[in-house]
C-alpha positions in Angstrom: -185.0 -337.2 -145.6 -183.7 -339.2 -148.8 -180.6 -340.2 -146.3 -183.1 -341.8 -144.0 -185.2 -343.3 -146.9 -181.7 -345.2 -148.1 -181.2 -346.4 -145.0 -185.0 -347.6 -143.8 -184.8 -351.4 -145.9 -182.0 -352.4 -143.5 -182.7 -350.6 -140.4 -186.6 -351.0 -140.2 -186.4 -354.8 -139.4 -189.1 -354.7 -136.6 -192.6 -356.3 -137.4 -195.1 -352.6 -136.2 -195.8 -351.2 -139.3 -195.8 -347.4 -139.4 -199.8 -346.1 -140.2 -199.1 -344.4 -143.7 -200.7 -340.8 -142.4 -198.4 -341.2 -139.1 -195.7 -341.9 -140.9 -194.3 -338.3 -141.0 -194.6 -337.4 -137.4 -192.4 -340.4 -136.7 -189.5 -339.8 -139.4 -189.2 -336.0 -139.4 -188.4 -336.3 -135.5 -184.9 -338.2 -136.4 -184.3 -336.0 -139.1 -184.5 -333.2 -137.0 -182.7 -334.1 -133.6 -180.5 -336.9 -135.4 -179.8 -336.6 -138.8 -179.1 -333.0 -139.2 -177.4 -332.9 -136.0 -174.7 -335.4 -137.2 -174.2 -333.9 -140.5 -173.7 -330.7 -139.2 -171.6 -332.3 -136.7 -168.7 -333.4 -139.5 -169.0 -329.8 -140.8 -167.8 -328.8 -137.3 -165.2 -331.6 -137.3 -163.1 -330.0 -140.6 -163.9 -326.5 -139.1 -161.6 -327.9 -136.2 -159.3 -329.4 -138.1 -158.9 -326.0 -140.5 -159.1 -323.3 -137.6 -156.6 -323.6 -134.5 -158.5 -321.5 -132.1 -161.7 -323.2 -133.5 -164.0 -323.7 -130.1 -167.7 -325.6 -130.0 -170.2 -324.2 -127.1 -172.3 -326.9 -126.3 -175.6 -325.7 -124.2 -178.5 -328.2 -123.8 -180.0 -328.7 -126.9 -177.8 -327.0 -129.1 -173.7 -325.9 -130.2 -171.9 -323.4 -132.0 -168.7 -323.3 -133.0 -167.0 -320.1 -133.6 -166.1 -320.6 -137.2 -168.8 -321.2 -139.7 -169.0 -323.0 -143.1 -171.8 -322.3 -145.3 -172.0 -325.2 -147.8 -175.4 -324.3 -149.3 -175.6 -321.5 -152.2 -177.6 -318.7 -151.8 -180.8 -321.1 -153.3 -180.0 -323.8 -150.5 -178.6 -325.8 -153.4 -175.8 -327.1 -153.8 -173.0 -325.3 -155.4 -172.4 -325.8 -159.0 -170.5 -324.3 -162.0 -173.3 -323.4 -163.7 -176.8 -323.9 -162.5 -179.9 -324.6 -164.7 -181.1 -320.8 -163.2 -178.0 -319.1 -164.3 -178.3 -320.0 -168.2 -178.9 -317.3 -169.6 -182.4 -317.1 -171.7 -180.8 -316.4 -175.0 -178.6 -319.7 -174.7 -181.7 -322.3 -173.9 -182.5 -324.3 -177.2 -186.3 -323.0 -177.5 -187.1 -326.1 -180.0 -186.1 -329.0 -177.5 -188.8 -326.8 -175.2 -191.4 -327.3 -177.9 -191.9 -330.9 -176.7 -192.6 -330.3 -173.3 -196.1 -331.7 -172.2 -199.0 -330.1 -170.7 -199.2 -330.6 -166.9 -202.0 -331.8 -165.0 -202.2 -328.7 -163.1 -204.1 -330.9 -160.4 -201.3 -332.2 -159.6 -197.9 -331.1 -157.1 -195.7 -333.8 -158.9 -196.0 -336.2 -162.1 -194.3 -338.6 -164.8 -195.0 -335.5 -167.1 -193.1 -333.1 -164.7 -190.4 -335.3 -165.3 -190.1 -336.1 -168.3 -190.4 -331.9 -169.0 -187.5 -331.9 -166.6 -185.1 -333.8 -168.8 -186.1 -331.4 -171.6 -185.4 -328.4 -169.8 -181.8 -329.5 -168.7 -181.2 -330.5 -172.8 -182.3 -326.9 -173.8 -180.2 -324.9 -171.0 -177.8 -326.7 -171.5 -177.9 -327.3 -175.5 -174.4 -324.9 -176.1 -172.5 -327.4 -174.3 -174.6 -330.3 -176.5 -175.4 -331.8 -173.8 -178.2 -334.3 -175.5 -174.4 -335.8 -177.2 -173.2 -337.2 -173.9 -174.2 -340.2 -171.6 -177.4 -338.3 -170.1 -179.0 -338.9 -173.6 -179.0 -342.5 -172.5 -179.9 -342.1 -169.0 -182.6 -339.2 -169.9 -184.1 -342.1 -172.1 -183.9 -344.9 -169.0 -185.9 -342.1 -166.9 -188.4 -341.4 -169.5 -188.4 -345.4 -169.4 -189.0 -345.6 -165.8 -191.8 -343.0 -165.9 -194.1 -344.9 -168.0 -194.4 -347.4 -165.1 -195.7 -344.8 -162.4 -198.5 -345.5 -160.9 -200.3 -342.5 -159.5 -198.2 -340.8 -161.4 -196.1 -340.6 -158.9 -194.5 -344.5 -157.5 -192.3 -346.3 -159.5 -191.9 -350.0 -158.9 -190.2 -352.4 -160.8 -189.6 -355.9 -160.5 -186.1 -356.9 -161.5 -186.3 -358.2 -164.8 -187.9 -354.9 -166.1 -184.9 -353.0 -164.4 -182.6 -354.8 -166.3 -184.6 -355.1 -169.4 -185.0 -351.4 -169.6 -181.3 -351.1 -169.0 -180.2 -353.0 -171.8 -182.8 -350.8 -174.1 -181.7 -347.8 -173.1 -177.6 -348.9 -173.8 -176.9 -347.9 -170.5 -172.6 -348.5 -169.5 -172.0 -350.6 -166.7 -171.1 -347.0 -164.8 -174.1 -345.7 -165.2 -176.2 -348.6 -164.2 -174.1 -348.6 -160.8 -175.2 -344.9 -160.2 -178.8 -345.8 -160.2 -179.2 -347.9 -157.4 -178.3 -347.7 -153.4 -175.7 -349.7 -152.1 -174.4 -347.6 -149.2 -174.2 -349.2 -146.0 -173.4 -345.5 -143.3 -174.9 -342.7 -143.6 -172.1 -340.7 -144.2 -172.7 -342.5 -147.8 -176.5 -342.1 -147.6 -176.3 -338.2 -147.2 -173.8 -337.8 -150.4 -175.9 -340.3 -152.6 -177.8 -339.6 -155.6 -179.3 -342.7 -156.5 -183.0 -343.0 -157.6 -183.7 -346.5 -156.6 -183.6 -348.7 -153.3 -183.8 -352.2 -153.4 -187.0 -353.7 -151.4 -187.2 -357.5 -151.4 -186.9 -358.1 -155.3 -187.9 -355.0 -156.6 -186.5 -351.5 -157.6 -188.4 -348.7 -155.9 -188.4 -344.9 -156.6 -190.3 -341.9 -157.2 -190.5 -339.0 -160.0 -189.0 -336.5 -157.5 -185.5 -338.6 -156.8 -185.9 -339.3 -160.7 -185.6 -335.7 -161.1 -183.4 -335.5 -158.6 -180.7 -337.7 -159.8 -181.2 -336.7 -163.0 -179.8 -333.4 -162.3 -176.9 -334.9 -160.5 -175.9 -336.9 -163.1 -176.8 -333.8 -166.1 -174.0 -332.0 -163.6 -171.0 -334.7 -163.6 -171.5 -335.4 -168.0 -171.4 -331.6 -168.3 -168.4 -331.5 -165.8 -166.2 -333.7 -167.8 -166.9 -331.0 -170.6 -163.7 -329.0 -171.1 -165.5 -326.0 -172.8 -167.9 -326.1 -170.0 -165.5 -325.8 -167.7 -163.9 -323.3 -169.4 -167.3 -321.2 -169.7 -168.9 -321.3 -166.8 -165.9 -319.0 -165.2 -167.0 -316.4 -168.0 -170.8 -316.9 -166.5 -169.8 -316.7 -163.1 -167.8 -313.5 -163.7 -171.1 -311.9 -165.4 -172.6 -312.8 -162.4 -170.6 -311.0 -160.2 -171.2 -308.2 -162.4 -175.1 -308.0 -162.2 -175.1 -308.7 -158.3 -172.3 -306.0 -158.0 -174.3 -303.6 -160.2 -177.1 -303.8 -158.0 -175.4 -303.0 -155.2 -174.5 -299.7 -156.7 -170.9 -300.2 -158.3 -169.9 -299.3 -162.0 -168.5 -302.2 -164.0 -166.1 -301.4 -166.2 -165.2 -302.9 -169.1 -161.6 -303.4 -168.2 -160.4 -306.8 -169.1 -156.5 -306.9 -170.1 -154.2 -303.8 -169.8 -150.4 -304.1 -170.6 -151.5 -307.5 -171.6 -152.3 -308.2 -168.0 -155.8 -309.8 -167.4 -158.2 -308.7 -165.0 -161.7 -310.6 -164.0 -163.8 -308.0 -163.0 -163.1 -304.4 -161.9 -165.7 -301.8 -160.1 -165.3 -299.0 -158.9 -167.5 -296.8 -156.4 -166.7 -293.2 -154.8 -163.1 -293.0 -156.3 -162.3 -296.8 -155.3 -161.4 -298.9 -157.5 -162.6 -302.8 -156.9 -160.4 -305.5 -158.5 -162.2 -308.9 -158.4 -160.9 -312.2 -158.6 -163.5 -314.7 -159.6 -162.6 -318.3 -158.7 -164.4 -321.1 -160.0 -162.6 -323.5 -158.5 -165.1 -327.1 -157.9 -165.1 -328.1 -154.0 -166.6 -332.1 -153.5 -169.0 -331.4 -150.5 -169.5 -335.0 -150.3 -165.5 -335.4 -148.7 -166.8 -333.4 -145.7 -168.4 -337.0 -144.4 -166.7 -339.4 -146.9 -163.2 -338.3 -146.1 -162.6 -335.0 -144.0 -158.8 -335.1 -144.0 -159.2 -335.1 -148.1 -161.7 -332.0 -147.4 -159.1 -330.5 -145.0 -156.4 -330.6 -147.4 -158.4 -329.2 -150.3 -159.8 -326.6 -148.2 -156.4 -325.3 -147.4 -154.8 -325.9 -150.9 -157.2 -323.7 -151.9 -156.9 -320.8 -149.2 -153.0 -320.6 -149.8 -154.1 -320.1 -154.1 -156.3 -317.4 -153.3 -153.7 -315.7 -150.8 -151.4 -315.4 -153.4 -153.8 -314.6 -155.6 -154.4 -311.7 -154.1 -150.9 -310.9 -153.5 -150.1 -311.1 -157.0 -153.0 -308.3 -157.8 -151.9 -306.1 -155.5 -148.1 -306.3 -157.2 -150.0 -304.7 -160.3 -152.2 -302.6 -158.4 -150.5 -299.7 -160.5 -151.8 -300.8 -163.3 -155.6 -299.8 -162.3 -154.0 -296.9 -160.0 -152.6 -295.0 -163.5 -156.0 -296.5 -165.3 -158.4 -294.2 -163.1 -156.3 -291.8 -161.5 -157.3 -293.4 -158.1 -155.0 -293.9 -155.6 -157.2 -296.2 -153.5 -157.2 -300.0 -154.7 -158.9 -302.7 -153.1 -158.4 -306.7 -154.2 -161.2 -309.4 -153.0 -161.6 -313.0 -154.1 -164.8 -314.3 -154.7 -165.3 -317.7 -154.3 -168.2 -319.9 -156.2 -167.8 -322.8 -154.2 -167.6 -322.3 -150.0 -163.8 -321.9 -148.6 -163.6 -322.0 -144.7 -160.7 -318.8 -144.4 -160.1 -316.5 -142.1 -158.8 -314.1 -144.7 -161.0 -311.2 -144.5 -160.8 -310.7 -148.4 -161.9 -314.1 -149.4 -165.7 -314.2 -149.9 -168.2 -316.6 -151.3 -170.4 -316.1 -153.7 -173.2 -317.1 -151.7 -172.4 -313.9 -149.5 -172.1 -311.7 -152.4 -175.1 -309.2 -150.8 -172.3 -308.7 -148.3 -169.8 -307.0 -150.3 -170.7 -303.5 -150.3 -170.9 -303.6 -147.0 -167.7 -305.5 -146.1 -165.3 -303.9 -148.6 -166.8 -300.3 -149.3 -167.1 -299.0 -145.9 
């Protein structure tokens, strides 16, 4: 929908204007039997270009290949190293919350939605300070932005306010580039984060692809964040650990033996489960910006995780003499989606799967 919405001030050039309450029942059509039908379309394209045997049946109104690749987390979100839902509650700054603003609960969206959005992205996110990098700036030009909405919802400004709130707000020159449109395919429009489109003279945009962008950009300051980086493998691995506890298996506390390092290890009916937790950032955006680029990446990163799994299984021993088991089993799991055909790769997404795949 935002994909079409980028694209609408240079495509719509007719002179019938759309009736605001019909509006709806003509747009959602070409999302549905266009839109996501070509994106899905360039997932199949790297799925051909990854699998050699890959085959698409094509029946009248719909295809399937026979290899799938399941870009969404388990949310329909996009992946991320650490998402605001996985911060744990005892690492959100509680005071940055204290400032959060009573909603009109009359309301579905507002300005004061927003603006409580930006706080609740400073206070998850507060260990890796990230009210000290450039979204301080940018959470200020949103706040900015907000105070112009009318109906609490529409934002439009005229293009001397843009840039005056710009300049106020000590925005860099590569920030200000992020905020506004200038895509021309919609292999660009589906990847694109920006809150504003240009129509005629002014700068148009809404609280929700505020919010929305906002997150985006929260997500590449905090990725340029070595500690984050660093972190977020240790949340993902206690991750793992609560979704495999659920399912049944007993975490140990095993983390090094013979100065060997292990990620996470379970074990259930005598087995013992030695998990590999990769945390390993995927660009979604390459799969229609530059599929070859995706390709490549995609296999990179299937070969690393092959011989990962080699490597465990030359120190299998070491767990073996650990437990007194005799039965080992090794398993990646991925955070971000990896088209494989390896049987012991799995994404995280999938993670409900496990018992059932590996512990039969």
């Amino acid at each position: 929908m935002v994909a079409l919405l980028y694209l609408m001030p240079r495509s719509c050039i007719g002179i019938e204007s759309v009736e605001p309450l019909d509006a709806l029942n003509v747009l959602l059509p070409i999302v549905e039997h266009s839109c996501i039908g070509l994106t899905t379309l360039y997932r199949h394209l790297v799925l051909l270009r990854i699998h050699d045997d890959y085959e698409l049946t094509v029946g009248q109104q719909t295809f399937k290949g026979n290899y799938s690749l399941n870009t969404l987390d388990e949310s329909f979100l996009e992946p991320e190293r650490v998402g605001i839902t996985e911060v744990s509650h005892d690492q959100v700054d509680a005071t940055v919350l204290k400032h959060r603003m009573k909603l009109d609960s009359g309301r579905v969206f507002s300005s004061t939605e927003l603006c409580n959005d930006l706080l609740a992205m400073e206070a998850a996110y507060a260990e890796f300070k990230l009210g000290e990098t450039e979204f301080s700036a940018m959470a200020r030009f949103v706040v900015a932005c907000s105070r112009h909405a009318r109906d609490q919802f529409h934002i439009e400004l005229e293009a001397s306010t843009f840039k005056s709130l710009i300049v106020l707000c000590k925005l860099s020159s590569a920030a200000e580039q992020r905020l506004l449109y200038a895509g021309a395919s919609y292999a660009e429009a589906i990847n694109s984060f920006a809150p504003f489109i240009l129509v005629g003279s002014n700068y148009v945009t809404t609280v929700t692809l505020l919010s929305r962008f906002a997150y985006s950009y929260k997500t590449s300051c905090l990725n340029k964040i070595k500690r984050f980086q660093v972190r977020s493998g240790f949340i993902f691995e206690q991750r793992v650990k609560d979704a495999l506890e659920q399912q049944g298996f007993i975490i140990t506390d095993v983390k090094r033996i013979e100065r060997k390092e292990f990620d996470v290890v379970v074990t259930k009916d005598s087995v013992i489960y030695n998990v590999q937790c990769k945390n390993n950032l995927v660009e979604l955006r390459r799969i229609e910006e530059n599929p070859t680029l995706f390709v490549r990446y995609n296999q990179r990163l299937d070969r690393y995780y092959a011989n990962a799994l080699r490597k465990e299984e030359g120190r299998e021993g070491l767990l073996k003499e650990r437990f007194g088991s005799e039965v080992v089993k090794h398993v990646v799991l991925s955070k971000f989606p990896v088209a494989t055909k390896n049987p012991r790769i799995l994404a995280f997404r999938e993670i409900s799967q496990f018992g059932e795949r590996f512990a039969r």
